[in-house]
VMD Tcl script that builds the backbone (N, CA, C; Angstrom):
set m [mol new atoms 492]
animate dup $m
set s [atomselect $m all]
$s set {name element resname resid chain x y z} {
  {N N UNK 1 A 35.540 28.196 -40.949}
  {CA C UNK 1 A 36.638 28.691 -41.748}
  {C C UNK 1 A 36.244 30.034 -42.351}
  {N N UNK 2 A 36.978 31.006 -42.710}
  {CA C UNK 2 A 37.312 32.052 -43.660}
  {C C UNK 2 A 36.164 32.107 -44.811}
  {N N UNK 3 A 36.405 31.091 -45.438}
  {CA C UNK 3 A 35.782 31.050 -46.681}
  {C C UNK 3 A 34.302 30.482 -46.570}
  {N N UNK 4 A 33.617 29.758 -45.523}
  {CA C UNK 4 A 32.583 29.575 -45.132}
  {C C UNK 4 A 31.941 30.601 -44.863}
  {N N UNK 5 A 32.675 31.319 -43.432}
  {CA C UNK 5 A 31.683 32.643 -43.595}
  {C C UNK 5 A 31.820 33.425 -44.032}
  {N N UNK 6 A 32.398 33.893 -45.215}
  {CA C UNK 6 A 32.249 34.709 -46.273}
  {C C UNK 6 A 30.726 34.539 -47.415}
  {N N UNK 7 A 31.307 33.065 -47.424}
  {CA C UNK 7 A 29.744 32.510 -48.087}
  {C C UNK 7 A 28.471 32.983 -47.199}
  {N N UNK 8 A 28.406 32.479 -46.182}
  {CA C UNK 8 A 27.313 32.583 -45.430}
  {C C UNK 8 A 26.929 34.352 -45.262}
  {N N UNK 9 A 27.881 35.261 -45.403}
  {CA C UNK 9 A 27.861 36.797 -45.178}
  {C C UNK 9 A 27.161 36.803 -46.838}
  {N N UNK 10 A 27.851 36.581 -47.842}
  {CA C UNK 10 A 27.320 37.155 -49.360}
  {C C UNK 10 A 25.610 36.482 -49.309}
  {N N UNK 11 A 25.508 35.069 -48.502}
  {CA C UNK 11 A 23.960 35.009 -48.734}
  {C C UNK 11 A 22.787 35.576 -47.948}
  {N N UNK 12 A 23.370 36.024 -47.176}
  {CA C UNK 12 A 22.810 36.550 -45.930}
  {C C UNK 12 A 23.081 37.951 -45.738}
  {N N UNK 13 A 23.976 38.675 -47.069}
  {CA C UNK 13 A 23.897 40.305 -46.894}
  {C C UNK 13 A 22.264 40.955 -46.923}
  {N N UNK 14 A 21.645 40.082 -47.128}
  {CA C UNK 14 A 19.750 41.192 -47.475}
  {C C UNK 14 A 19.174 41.311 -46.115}
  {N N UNK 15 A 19.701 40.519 -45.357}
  {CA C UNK 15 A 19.224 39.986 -43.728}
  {C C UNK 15 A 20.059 40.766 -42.807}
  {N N UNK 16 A 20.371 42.054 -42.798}
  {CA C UNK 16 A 20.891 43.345 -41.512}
  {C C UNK 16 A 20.731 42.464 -40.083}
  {N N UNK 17 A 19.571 41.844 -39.640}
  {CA C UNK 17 A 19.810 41.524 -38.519}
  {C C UNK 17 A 20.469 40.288 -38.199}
  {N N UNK 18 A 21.041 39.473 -38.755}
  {CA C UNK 18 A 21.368 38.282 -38.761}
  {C C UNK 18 A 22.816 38.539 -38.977}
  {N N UNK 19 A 23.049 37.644 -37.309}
  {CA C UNK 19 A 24.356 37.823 -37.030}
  {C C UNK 19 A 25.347 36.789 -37.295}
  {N N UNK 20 A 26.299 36.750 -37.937}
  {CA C UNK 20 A 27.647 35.282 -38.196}
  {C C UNK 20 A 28.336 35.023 -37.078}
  {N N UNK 21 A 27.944 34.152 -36.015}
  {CA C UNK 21 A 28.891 33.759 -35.110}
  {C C UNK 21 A 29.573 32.224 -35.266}
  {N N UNK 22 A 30.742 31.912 -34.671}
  {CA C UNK 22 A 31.192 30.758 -34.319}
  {C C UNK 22 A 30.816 30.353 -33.374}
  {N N UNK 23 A 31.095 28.501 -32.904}
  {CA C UNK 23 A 30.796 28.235 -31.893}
  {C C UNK 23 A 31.677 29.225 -30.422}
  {N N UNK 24 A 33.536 29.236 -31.057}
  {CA C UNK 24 A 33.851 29.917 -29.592}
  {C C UNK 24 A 33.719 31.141 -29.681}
  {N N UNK 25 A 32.911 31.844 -30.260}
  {CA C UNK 25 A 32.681 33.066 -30.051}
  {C C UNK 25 A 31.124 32.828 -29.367}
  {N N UNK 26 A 30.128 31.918 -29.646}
  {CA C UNK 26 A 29.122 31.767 -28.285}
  {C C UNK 26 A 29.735 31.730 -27.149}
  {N N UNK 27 A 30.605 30.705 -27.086}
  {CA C UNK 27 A 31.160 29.710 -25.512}
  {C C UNK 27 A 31.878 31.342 -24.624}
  {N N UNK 28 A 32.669 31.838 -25.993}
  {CA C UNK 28 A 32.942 33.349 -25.207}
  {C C UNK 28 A 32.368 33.914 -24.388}
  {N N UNK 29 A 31.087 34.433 -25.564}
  {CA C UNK 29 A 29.489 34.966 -25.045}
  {C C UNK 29 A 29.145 34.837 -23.666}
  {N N UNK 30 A 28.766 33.105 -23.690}
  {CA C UNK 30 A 28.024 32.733 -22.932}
  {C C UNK 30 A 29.117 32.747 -21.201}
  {N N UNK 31 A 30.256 32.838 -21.863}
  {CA C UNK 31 A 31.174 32.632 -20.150}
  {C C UNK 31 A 31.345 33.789 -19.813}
  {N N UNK 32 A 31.252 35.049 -20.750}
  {CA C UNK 32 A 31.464 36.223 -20.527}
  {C C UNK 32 A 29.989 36.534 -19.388}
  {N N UNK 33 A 28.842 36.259 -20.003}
  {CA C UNK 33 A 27.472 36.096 -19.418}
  {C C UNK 33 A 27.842 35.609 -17.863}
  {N N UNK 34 A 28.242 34.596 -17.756}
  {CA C UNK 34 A 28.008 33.575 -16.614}
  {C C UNK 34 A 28.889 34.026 -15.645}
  {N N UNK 35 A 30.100 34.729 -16.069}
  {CA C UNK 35 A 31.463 34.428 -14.936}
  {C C UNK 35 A 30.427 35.671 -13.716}
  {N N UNK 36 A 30.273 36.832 -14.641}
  {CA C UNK 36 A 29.934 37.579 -12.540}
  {C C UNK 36 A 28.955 36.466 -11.988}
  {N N UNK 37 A 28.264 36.015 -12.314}
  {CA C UNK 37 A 27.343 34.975 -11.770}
  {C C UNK 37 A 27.991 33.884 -10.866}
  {N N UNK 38 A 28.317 33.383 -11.280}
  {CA C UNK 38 A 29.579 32.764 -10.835}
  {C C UNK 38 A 30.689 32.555 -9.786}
  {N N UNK 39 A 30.913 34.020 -10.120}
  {CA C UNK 39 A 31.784 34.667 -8.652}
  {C C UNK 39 A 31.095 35.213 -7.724}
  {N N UNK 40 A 30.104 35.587 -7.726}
  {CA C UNK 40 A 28.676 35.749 -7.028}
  {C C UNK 40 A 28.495 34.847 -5.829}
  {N N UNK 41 A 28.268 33.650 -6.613}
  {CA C UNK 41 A 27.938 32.236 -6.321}
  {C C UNK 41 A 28.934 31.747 -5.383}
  {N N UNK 42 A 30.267 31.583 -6.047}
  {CA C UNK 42 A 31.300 31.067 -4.984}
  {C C UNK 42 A 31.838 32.057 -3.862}
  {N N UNK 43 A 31.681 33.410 -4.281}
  {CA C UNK 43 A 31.622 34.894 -2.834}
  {C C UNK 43 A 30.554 34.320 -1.339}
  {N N UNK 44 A 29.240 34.091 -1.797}
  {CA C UNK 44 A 28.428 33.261 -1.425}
  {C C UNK 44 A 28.566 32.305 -0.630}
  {N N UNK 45 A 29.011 31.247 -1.682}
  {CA C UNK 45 A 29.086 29.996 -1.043}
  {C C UNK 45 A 30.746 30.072 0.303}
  {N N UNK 46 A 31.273 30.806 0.105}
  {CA C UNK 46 A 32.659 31.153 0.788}
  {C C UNK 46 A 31.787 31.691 2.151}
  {N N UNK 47 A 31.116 32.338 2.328}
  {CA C UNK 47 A 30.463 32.944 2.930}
  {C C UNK 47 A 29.763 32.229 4.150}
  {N N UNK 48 A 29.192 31.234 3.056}
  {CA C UNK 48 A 27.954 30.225 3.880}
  {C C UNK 48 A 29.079 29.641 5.007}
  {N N UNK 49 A 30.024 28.930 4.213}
  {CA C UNK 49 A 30.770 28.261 4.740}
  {C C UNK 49 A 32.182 28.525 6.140}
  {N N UNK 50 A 32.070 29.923 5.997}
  {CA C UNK 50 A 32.798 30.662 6.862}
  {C C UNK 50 A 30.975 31.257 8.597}
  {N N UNK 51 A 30.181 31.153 8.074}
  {CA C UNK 51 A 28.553 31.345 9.057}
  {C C UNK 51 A 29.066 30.095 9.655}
  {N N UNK 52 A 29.069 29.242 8.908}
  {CA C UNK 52 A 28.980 27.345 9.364}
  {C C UNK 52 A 29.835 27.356 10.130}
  {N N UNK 53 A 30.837 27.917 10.125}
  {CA C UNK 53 A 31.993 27.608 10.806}
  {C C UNK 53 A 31.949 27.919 12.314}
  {N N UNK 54 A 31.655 29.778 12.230}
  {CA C UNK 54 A 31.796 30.055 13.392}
  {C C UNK 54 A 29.644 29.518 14.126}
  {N N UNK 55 A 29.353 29.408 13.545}
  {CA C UNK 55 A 28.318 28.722 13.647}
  {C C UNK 55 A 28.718 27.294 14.829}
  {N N UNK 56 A 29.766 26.727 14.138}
  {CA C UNK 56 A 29.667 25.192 14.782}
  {C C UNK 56 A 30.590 26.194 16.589}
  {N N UNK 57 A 31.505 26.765 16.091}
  {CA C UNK 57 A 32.190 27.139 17.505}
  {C C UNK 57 A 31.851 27.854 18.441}
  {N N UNK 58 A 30.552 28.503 17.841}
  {CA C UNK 58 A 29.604 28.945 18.993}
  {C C UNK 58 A 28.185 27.687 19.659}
  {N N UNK 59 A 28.251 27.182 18.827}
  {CA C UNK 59 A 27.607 25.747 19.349}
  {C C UNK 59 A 28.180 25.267 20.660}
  {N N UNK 60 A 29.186 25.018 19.999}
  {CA C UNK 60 A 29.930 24.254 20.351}
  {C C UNK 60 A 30.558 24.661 21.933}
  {N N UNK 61 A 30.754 26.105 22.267}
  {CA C UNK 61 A 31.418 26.661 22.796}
  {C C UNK 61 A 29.881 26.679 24.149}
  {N N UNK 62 A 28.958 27.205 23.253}
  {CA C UNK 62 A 27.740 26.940 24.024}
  {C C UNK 62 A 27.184 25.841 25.338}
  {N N UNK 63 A 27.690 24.736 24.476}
  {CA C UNK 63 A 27.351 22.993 24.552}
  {C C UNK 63 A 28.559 22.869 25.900}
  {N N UNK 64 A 29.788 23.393 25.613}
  {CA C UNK 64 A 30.742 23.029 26.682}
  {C C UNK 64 A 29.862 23.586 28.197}
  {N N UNK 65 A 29.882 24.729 27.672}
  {CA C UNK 65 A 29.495 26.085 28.835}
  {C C UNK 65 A 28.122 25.037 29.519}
  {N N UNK 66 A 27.670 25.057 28.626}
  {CA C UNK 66 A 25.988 24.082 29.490}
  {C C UNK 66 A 26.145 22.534 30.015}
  {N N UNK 67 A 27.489 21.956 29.414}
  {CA C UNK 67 A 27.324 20.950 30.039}
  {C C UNK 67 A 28.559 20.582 31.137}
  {N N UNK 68 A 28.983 21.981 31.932}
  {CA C UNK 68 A 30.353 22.240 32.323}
  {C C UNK 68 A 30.125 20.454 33.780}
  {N N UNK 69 A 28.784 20.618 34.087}
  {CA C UNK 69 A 28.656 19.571 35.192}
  {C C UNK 69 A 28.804 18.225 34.656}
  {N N UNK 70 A 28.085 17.817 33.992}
  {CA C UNK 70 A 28.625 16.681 33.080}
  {C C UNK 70 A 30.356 16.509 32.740}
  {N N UNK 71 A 31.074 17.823 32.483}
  {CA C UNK 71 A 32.660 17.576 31.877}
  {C C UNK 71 A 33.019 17.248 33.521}
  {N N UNK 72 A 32.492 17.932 34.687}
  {CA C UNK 72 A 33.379 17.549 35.550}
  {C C UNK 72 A 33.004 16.396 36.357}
  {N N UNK 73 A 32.161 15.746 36.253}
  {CA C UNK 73 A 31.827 14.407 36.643}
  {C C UNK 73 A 32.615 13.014 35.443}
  {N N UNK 74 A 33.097 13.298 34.654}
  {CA C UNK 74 A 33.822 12.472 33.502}
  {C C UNK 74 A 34.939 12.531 33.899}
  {N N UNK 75 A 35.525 13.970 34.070}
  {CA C UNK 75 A 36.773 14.344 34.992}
  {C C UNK 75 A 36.941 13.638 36.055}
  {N N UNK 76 A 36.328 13.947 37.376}
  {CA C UNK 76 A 36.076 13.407 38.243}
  {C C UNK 76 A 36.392 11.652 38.349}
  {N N UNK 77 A 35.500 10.690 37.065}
  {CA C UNK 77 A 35.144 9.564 36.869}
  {C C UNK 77 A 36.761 8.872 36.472}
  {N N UNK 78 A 37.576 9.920 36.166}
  {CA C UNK 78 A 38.981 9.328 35.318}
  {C C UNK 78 A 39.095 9.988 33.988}
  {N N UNK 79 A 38.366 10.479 33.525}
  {CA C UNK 79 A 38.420 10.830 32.113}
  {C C UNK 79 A 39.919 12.195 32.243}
  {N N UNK 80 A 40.422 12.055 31.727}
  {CA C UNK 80 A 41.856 12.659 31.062}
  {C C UNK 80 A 41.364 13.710 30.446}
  {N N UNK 81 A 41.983 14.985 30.427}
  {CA C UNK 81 A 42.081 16.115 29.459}
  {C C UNK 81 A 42.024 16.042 27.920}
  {N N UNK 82 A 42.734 15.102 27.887}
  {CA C UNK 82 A 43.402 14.925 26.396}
  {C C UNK 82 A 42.249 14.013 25.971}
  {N N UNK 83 A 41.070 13.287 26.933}
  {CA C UNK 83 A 40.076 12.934 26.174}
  {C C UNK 83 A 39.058 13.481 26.242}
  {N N UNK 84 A 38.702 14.606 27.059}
  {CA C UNK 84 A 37.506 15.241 26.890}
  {C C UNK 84 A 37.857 16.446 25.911}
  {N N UNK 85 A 38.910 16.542 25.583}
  {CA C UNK 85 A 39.122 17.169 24.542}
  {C C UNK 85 A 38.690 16.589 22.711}
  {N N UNK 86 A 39.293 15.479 22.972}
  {CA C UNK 86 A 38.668 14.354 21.938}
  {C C UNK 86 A 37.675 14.326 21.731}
  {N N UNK 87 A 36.872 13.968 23.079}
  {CA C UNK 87 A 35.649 13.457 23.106}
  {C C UNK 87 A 34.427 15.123 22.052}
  {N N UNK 88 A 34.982 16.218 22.685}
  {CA C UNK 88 A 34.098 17.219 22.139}
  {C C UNK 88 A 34.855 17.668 20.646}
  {N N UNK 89 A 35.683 17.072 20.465}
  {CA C UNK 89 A 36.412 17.542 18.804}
  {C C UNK 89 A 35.492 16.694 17.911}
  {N N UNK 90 A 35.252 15.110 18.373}
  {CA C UNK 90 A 34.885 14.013 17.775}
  {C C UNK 90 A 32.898 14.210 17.280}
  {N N UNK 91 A 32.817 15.033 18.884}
  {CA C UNK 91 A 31.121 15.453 18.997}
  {C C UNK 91 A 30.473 16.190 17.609}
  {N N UNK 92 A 31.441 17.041 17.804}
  {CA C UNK 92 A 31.582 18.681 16.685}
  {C C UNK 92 A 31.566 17.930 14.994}
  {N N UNK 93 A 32.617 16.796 14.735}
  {CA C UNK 93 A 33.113 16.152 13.506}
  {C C UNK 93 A 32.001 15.493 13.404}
  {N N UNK 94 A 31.039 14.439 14.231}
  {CA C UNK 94 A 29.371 13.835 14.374}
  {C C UNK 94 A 28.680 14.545 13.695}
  {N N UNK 95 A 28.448 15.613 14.274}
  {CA C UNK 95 A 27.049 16.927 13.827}
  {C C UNK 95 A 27.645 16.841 12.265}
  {N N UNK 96 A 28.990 17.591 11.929}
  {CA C UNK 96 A 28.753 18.091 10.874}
  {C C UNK 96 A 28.929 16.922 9.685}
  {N N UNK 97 A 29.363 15.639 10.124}
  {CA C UNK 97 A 28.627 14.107 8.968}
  {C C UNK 97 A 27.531 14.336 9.276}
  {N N UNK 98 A 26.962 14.654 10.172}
  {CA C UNK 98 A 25.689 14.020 10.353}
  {C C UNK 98 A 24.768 15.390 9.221}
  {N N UNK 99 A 24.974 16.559 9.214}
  {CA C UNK 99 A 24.499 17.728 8.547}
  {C C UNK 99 A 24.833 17.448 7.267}
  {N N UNK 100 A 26.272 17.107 6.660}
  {CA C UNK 100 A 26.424 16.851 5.408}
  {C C UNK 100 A 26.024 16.215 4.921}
  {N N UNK 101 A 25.609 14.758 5.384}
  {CA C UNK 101 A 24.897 13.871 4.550}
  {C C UNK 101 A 23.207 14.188 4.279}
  {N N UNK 102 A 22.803 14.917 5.731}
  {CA C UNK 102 A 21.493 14.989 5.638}
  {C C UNK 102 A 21.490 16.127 3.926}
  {N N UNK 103 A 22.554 17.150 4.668}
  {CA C UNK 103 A 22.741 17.862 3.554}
  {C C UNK 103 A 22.958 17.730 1.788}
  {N N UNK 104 A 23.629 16.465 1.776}
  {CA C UNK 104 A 23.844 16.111 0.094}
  {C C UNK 104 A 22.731 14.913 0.090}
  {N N UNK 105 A 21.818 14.409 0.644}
  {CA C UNK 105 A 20.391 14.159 0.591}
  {C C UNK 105 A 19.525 14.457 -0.060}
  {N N UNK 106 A 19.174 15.825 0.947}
  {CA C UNK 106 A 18.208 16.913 0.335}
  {C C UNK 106 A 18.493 17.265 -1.194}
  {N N UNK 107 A 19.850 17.666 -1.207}
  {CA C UNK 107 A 20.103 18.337 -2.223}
  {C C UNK 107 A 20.456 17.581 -3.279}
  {N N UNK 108 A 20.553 16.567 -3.605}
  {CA C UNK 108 A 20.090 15.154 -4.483}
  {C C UNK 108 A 18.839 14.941 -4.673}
  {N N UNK 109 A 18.149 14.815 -4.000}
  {CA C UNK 109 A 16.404 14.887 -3.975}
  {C C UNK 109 A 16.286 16.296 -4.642}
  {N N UNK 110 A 16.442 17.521 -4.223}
  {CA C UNK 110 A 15.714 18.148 -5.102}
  {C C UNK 110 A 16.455 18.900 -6.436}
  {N N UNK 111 A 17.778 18.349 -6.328}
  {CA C UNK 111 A 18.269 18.235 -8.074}
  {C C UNK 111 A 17.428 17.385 -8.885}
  {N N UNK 112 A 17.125 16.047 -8.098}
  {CA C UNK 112 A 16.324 14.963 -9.048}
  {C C UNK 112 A 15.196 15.617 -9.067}
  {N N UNK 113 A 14.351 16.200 -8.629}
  {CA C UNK 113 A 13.234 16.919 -8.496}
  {C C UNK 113 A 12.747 17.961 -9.605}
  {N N UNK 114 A 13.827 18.915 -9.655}
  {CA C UNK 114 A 13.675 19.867 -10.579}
  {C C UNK 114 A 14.186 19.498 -12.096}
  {N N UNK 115 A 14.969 18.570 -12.374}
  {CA C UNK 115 A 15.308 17.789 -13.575}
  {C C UNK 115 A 13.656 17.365 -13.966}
  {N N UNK 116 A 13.570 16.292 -13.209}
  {CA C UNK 116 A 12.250 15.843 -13.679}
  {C C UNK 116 A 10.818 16.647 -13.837}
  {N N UNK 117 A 10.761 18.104 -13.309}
  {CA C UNK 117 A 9.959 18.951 -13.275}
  {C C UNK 117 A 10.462 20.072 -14.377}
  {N N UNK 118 A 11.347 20.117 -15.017}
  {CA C UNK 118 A 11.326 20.833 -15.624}
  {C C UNK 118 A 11.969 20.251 -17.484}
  {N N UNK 119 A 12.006 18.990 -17.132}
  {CA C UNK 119 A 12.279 17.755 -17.979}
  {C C UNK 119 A 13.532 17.952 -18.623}
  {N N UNK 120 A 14.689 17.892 -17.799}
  {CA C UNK 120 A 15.609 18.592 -18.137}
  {C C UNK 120 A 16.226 17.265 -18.736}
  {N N UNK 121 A 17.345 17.231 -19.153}
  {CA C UNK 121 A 18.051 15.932 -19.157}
  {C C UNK 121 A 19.112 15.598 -18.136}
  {N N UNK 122 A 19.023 14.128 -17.881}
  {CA C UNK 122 A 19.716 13.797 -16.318}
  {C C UNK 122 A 21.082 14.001 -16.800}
  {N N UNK 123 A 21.892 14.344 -15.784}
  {CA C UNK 123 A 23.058 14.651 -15.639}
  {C C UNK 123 A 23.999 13.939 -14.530}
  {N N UNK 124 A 25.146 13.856 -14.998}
  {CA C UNK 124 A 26.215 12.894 -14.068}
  {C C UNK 124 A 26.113 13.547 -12.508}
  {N N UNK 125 A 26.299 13.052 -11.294}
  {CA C UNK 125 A 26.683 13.823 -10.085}
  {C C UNK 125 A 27.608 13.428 -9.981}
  {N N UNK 126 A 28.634 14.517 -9.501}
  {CA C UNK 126 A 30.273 15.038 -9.449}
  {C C UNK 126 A 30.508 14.110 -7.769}
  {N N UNK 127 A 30.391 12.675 -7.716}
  {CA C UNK 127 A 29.953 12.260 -6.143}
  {C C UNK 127 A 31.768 12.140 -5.364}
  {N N UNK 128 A 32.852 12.677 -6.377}
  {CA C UNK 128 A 34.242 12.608 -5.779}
  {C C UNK 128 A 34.222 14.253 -5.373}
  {N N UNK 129 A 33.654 15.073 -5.813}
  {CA C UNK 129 A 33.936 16.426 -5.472}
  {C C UNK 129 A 33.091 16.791 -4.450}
  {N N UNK 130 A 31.845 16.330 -4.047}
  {CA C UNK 130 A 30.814 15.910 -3.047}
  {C C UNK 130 A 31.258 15.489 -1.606}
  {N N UNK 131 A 31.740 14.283 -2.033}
  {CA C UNK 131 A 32.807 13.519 -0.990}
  {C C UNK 131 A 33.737 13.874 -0.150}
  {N N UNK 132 A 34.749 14.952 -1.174}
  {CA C UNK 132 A 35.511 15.663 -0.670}
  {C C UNK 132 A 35.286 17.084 0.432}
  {N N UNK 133 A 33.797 17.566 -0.439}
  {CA C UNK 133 A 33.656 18.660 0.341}
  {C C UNK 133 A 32.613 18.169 1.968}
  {N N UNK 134 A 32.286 16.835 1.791}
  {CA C UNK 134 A 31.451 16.646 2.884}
  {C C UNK 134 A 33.009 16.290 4.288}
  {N N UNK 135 A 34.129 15.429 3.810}
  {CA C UNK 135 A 35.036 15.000 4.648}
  {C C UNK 135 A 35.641 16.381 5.147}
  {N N UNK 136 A 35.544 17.554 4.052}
  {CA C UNK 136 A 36.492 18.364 4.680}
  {C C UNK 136 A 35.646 19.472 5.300}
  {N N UNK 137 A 34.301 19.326 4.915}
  {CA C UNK 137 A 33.676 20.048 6.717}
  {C C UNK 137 A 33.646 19.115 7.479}
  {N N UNK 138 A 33.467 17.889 7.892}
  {CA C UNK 138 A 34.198 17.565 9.383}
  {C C UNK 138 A 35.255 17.955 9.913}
  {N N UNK 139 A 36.757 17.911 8.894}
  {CA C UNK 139 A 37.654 17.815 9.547}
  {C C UNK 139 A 37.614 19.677 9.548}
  {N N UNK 140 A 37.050 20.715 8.773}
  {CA C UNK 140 A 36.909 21.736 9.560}
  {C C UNK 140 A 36.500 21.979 10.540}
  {N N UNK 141 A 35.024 21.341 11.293}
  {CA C UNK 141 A 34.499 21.569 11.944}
  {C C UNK 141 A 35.138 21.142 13.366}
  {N N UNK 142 A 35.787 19.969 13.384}
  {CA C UNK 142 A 36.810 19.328 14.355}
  {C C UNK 142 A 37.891 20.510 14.798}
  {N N UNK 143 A 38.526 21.363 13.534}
  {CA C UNK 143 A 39.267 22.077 14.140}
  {C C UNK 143 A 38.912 23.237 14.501}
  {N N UNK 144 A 37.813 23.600 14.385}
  {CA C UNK 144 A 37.329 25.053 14.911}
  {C C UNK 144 A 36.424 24.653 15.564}
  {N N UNK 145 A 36.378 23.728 16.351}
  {CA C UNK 145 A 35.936 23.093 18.037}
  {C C UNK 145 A 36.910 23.137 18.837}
  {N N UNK 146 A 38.084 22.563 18.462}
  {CA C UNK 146 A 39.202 22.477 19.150}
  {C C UNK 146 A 39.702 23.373 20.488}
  {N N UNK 147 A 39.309 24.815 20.004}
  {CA C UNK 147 A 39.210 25.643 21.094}
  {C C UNK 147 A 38.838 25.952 21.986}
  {N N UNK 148 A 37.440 25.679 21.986}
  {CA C UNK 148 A 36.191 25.720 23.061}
  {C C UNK 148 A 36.438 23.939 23.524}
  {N N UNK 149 A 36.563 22.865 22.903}
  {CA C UNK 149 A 37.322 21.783 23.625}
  {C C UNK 149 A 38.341 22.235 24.755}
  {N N UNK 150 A 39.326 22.710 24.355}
  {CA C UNK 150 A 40.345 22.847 25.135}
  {C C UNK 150 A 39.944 23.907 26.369}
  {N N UNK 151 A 39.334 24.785 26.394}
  {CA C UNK 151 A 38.653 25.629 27.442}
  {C C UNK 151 A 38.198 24.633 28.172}
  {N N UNK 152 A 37.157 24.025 27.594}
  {CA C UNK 152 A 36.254 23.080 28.293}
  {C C UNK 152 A 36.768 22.109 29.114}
  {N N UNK 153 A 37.915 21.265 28.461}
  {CA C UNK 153 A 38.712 20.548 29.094}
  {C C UNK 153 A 39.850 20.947 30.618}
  {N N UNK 154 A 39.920 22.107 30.310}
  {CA C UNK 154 A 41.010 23.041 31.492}
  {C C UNK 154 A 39.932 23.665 32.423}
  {N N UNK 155 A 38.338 23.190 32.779}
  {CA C UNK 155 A 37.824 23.641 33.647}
  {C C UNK 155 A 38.246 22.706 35.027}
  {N N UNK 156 A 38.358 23.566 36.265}
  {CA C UNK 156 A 38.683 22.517 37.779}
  {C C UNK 156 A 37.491 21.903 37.865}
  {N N UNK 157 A 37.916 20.460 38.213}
  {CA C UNK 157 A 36.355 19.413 38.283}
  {C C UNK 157 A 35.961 19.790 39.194}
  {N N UNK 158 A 36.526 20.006 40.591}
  {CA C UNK 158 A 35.936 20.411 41.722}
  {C C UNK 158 A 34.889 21.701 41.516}
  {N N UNK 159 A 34.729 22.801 40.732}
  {CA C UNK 159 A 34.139 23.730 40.572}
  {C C UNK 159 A 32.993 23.399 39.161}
  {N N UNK 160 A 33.058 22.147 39.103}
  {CA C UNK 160 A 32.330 22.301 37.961}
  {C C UNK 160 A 31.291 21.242 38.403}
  {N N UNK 161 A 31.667 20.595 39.022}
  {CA C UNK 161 A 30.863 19.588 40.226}
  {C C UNK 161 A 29.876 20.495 40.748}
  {N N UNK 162 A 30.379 21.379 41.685}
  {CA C UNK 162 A 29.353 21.960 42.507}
  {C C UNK 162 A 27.985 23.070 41.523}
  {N N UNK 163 A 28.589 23.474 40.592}
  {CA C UNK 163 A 27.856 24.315 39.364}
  {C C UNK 163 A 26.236 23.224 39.418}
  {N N UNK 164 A 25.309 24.473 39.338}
  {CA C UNK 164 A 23.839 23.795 39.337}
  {C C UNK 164 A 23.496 24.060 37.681}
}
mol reanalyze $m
mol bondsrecalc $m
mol representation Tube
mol addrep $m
């Protein structure tokens, strides 16, 4: 209040360096401090996540190309377009559960790690916002396969047969 720090200013006029703040004038402070950091961070992390991406569709695109003899012997065997298309959307959605979990693993281990090394106090994990971001790189990764699927799938079996 007003009249608090007025008090606190008349006892504390001999003390020049001593400053009167409120709490939301820290929280100000401190977000004023943090936000470029911040946007830094999520520029970043936007970043990582856009590498990952075309990351998985050059994999991916890779994986078709090398295993063009394999797609046309499945072909060949009965396998349908519309499932070797599946089949490499489903491959692509595998890897990246299989990366995310390894991924929120690690990175659980060494949150618990550095808490306890630096004796911090334990803190809640956010495991619905976690969740969310692990389901929705699969279903990214599924759709930016999709393409190199569908290439892959529209190769002639007969020519992909004879391929050494």
């Amino acid at each position: 209040s007003a009249a608090a720090r007025a008090a606190i200013a008349r006892a504390l006029a001999d003390q020049p360096t001593v400053e009167i703040t409120g709490r939301d004038e820290l929280r100000r402070r401190a977000a004023a401090e943090l936000d470029p950091a911040l946007r830094l961070y999520y520029s970043l992390f936007g970043l990582m996540i856009l590498i990952a991406l075309f990351g998985i569709a050059n994999t991916l695109a890779l994986s078709a190309l090398e295993r063009i003899r394999e797609l046309g012997l499945l072909r060949a065997l009965g396998m349908q377009r519309r499932q070797a298309r599946a089949m490499l959307r489903w491959e692509a959605g595998i890897v990246a559960a299989t990366g995310s979990v390894v991924g929120l693993a690690l990175g659980a281990l060494v949150g618990w790690a550095a808490t306890r090394a630096f004796e911090l106090p334990a803190t809640e994990v956010p495991l619905g916002p976690l969740a969310a971001c692990a389901v929705a790189a699969v279903f990214a990764s599924m759709l930016v396969a999709s393409p190199a699927a569908h290439r892959a799938a529209r190769v002639d079996v007969l020519r992909a047969l004879a391929t050494e």
